[in-house]
C-alpha positions in Angstrom: -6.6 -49.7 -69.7 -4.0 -47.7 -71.2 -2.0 -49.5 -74.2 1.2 -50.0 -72.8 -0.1 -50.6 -69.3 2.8 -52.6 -66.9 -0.3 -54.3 -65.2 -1.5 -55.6 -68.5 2.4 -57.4 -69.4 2.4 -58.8 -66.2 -1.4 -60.1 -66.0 -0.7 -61.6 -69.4 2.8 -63.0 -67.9 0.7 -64.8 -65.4 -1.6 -66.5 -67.5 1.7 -68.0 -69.9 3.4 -68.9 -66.6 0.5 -70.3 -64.7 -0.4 -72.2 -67.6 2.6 -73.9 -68.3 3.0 -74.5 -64.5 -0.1 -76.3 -63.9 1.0 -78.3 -66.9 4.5 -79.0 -65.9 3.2 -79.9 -62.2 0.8 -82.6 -63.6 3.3 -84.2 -66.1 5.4 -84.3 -63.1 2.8 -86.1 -60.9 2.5 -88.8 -64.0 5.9 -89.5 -63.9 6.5 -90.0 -60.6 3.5 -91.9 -60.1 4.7 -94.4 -63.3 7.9 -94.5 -62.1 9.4 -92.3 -65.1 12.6 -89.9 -64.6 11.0 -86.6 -63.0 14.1 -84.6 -61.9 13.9 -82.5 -64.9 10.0 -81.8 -65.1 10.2 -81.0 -61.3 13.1 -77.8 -61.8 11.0 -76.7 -64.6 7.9 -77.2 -62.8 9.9 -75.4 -59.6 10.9 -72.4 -62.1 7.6 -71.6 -63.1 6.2 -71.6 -59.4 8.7 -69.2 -58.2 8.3 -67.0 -61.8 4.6 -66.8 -60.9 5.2 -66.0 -57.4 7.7 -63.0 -58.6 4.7 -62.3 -60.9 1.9 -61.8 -58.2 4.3 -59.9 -56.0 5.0 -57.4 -59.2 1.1 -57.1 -59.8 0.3 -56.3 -56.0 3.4 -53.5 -56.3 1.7 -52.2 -58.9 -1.5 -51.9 -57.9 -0.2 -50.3 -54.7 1.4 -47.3 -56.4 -1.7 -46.8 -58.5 -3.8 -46.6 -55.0 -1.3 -44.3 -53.7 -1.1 -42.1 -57.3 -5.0 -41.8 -56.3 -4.7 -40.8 -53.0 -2.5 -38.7 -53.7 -4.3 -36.9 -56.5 -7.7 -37.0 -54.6 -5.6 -35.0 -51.7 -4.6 -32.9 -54.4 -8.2 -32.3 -55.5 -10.0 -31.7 -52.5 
């Protein structure tokens, strides 16, 4: 991998996010289940899904343009 690889930031951005989310998500469970506030842990918990979502979507762009930089240089090549 090259050092300032876009792919690499947003890997890396999915790990911190889907971290956290998990988390959130299960102290959300816990306080709904013993009847504790939950409003706020559930729009955090909501943030982080839809962060991770934008995350995967940015990956799978990328990773498209790299398989058409290939194809593109392989047609090149041949």
């Amino acid at each position: 991998m090259r050092r300032n690889d876009p792919q690499e930031f947003v890997d890396l951005g999915l790990g911190f996010v889907g971290f956290f989310g998990v988390a959130f998500v299960i102290i959300t469970a816990v306080c709904e289940l013993t009847g504790q506030p939950a409003l706020a842990w559930a729009l955090v918990s909501l943030v982080l899904v839809v962060v991770f979502i934008a995350l995967l979507q940015a990956r799978r762009r990328i990773a498209a343009a790299r398989l058409r930089a290939e194809e593109a240089r392989a047609g090149q090549n041949s």
